[in-house]
N, C-alpha and C positions, 0 to 999 in steps of 0.2 A: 378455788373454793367459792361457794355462793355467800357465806356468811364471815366477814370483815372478824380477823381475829384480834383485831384492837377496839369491837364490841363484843367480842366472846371468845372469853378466855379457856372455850375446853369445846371439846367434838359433843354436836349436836346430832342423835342418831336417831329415825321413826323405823319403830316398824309396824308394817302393814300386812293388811292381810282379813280374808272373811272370817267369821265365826268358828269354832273347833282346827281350826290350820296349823294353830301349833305354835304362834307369837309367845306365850310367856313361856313356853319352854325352851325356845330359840333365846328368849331373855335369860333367860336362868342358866343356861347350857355359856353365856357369855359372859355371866357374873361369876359363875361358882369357880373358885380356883385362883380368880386373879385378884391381885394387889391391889388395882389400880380402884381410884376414890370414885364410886358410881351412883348417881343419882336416878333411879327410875323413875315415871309418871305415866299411869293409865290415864289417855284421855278422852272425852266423850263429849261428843258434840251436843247441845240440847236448844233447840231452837224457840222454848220456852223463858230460857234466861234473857237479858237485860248485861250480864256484866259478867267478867271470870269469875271460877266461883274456885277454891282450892280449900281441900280435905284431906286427912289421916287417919280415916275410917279403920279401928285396928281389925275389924273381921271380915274390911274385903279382901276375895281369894287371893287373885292378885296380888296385892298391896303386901301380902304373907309372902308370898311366895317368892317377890323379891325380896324382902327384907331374910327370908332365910336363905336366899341362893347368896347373899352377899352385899347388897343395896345398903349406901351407908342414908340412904332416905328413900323415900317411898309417898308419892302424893295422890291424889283422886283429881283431875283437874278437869272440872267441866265449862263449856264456853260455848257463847251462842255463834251462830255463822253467819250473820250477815255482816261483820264487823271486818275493819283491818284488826288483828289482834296482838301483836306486835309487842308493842308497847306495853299491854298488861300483861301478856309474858313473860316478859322479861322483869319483872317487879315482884315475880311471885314467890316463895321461899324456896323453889324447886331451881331456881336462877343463881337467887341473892348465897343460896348457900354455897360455900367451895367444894368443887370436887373438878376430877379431871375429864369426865363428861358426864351427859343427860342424857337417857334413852327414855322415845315418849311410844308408848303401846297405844295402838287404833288410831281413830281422830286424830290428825295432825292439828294445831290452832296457826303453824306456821308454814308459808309458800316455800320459804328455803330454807333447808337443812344443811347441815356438811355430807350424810349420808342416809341414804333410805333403802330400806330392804322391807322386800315382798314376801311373804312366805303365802306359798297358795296347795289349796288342796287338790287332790287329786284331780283329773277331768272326768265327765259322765257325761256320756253321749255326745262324743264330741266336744262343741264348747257349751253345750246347753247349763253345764255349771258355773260357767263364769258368768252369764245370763244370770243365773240364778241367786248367785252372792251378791250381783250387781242391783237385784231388784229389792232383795229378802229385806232388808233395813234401810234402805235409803240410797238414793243416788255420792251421794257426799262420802260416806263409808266405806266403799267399794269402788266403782269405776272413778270417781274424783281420782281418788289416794290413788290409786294405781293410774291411771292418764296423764296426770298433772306432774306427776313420777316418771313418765316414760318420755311425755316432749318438753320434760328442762332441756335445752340441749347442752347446755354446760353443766349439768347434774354427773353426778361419778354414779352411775349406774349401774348395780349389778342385780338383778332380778331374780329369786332363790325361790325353786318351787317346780311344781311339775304340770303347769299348765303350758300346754304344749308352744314350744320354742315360734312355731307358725302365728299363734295368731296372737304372741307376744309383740314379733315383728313386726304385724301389722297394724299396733299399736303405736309402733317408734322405735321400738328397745335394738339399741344397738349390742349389747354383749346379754347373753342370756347365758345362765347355767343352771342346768338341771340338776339337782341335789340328791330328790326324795322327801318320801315323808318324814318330817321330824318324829311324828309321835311313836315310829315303828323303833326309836331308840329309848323310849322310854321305860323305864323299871315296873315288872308285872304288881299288879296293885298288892298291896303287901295286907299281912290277917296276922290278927292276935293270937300268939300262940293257946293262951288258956282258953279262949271264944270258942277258937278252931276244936280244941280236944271233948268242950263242953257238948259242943254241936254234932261232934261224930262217936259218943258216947251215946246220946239219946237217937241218933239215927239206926245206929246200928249195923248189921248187914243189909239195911234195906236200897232196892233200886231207888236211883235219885234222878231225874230229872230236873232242869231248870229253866227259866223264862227270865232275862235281862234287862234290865231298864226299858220295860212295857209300857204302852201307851195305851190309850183306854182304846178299846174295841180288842187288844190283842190279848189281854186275861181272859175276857171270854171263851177266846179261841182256845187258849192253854188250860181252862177251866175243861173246856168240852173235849181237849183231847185225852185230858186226864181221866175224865169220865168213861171214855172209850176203851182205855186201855186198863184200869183196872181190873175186866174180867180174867185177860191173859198173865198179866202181873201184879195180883193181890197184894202186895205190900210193897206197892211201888207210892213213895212220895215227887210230889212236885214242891220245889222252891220257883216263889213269885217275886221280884223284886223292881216292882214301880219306879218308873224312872221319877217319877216323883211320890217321896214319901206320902204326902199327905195325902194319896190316894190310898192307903191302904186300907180303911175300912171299909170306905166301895167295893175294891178285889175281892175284900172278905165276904161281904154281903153278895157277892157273884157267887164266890163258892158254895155260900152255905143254902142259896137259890136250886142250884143245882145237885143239893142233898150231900153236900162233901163236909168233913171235918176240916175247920179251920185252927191254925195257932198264927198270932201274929207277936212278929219280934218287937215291935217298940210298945207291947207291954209287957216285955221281960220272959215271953213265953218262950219255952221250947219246945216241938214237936215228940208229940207221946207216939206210941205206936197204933194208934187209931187213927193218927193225923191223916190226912192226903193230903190239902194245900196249906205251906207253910209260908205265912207273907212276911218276906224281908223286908218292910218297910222302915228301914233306917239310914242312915249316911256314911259312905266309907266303907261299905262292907262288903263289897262285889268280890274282895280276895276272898272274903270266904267263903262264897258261893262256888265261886269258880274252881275251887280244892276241894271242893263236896259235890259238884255233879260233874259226871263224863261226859254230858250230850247239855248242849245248854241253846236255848234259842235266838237270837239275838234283837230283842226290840224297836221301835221304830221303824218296822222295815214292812208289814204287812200294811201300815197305815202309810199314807204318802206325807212323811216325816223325812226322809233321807238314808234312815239306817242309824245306829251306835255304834259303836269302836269294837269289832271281834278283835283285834289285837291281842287284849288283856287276856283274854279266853284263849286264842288261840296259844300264848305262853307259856299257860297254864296246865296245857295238855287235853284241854274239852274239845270235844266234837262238838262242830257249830252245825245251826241250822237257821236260815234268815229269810225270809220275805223277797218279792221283788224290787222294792223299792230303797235301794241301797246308792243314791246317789254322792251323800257326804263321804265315803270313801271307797268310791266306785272302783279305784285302781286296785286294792286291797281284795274286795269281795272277788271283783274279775279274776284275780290270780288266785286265790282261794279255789275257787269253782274249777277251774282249768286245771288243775294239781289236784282235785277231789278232795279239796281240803277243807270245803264246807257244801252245803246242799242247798239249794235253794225250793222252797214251800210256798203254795199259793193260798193256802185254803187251811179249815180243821181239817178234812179230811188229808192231806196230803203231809200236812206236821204230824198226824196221829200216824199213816204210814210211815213216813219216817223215823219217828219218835222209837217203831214198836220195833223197826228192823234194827235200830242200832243197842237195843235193850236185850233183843234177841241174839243180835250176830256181836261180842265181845271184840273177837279179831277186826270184823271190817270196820268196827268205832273205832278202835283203835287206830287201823291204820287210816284214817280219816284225820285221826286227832296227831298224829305224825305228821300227815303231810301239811295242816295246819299249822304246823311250829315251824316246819322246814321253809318252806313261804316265808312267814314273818322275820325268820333268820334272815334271810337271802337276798329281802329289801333291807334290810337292816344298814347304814353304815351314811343315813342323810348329816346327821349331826357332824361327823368328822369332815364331810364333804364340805359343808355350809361352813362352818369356821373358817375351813382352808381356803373356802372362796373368796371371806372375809378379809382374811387375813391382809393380803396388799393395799386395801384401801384404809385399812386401821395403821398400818404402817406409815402411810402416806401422812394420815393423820400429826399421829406421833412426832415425825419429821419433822414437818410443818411448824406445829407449837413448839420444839426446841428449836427449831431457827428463828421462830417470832421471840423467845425471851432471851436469845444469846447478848 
């Protein structure tokens, strides 16, 4: 063990990992279910402080989402990095309070743990994504956590994720185990039933398409393919949904530029039958998108963003359609494509192709939208994996503290 259990009385766990990889749900998939007394902590490095800083912010996401997977506490602990920080660690009410461990998300403020786990996302291009997490936020958040992790050599090591076993290796890592994506275990985002019935009342029988957490320059594009194809499908609607809300009177003001009827949802509107773009600018609502169009396009992906999570969509039963630039879950899209279970677009011109074949051909969206589920099935099964990995060294744990208070 690296941390002396006659200064700490419970198993100290990090996990690590870049941006969208899947840590609070690895946290949460570890809380929900069990007895045992768990103290979580998101921690975030800020090189602007002077001293620990420790919070119970009730409306960060995180900080929920333990406290509902099971978390009998829940902190925000920010700390600066030039410091040994040790000492005020260990003083802080995420310490002082009893429980049988601590799990600290991102940022580590501590050199030794009893255990550390990496969850990492897929690879793209090679290793050019591990490059890439490594640069995105900071050296310290990425290649630190993960290096400093691989040559403890007395460190209990197990490495969870699917960044390729090779150039783990050549990091240090002596046991590697490939999992899978966590997020491919996660529950398809769930819709209000009365939202759902209100929405597809006013819709109608009419064609739907859709556009997913878009970024700016990609409404344009969905603007102008929508423009192109309403000669062939007169009552065809588009849903818009901003990956961030507060752009949606922009979107709008795009539409209405381009001569289209607008309704936007966060002022209570719903789409009449004159509508053509209908902007979902609100939070939480992508299940009901995703149960109201058959073809949906996946945002971030035309811009060099990384891409969004087709997941949800593909569970859903939507025929996807995404951009080149799909790095954040390159493995996912790669196996999509290879299985025709999503298409890849360069252009307006080549999404309005698209758009019209799958509006026109019923059968081959569908079988599109099959093969897209059958995929997301078939990776399916990282969570049971990742536990099981877990499992011996939580044991070990366990052990340990009933021989230390026998």
């Amino acid at each position: 063990m690296l941390i002396s259990t006659a200064v700490i009385e419970r198993a100290l766990i990090h996990v690590a990992g870049p941006a969208r990889s899947g840590k609070t749900a690895f946290i949460e998939a570890m809380l929900t279910g069990s007895d045992a007394l768990v103290i979580a902590a998101r921690c975030v490095r800020d090189d602007t402080l002077r001293q620990f800083r420790e919070t119970t912010p009730g409306s960060h996401p995180e900080l929920r989402r333990y406290r509902e997977a099971g978390a009998i506490g829940a902190a925000l602990l920010t700390f600066p990095g030039d410091a040994d920080l040790s000492d005020s660690f260990f003083t802080t009410d995420v310490m002082m309070d009893y429980s049988k461990a601590v799990v600290l998300e991102g940022d580590s403020p501590l050199r030794f743990v009893d255990l550390r786990v990496f969850v990492a996302p897929p690879p793209a291009e090679g290793h050019q994504l591990f490059v890439r997490c490594t640069h995105e936020r900071g050296r310290y958040a990425r290649e630190s956590a993960l290096e400093q992790l691989l040559r403890q050599p007395d460190a209990m090591v197990d490495v969870l994720g699917v960044i390729g076993g090779a150039r783990l290796g050549e990091l240090g890592a002596s046991h590697v185990v490939t999992t899978g994506d966590l997020k491919l275990d996660g529950q398809a985002p769930p819709a209000d039933r009365a939202k759902l019935a209100a929405l597809q009342a006013a819709i109608g029988g009419r064609a739907i398409i859709a556009a997913a957490s878009t970024h700016a320059g990609e409404e344009t594009v969905m603007v102008e393919a929508h423009r192109r194809l309403r000669g062939n499908f007169p009552n065809l609607l588009t849903l818009i949904v901003p990956r961030h809300p507060a752009r949606g009177i922009g979107v709008a003001e795009i539409a209405r530029a381009a001569g289209l009827n607008v309704k936007l949802r966060s002022r209570g509107e719903l789409p009449d039958p004159v509508t053509d773009i209908y902007v979902a600018d609100t939070v939480g609502e992508l299940g009901l998108v995703y149960r109201l169009a058959p073809i949906v396009f996946i945002g971030g992906s035309l811009i060099e963003h990384g891409g969004q999570n087709p997941i949800e969509p593909a569970k859903l039963g939507a025929a996807i359609l995404h951009g080149p630039h799909v790095w954040n879950f390159a493995e996912i899209y790669g196996a999509l494509d290879r299985a025709h279970g999503a298409e890849t677009v360069t252009d307006a011109s080549k999404l309005t192709a698209a758009l019209g074949a799958m509006l026109a051909q019923p059968e081959m969206r569908c079988r599109v939208a099959d093969a897209a589920r059958a995929i997301v099935d078939s990776l399916s099964g990282a969570l049971e994996r990742t536990l099981h990995s877990l499992d011996p060294y939580l044991m070990q744990l366990r052990l340990e503290r009933r021989d230390d208070n026998a």
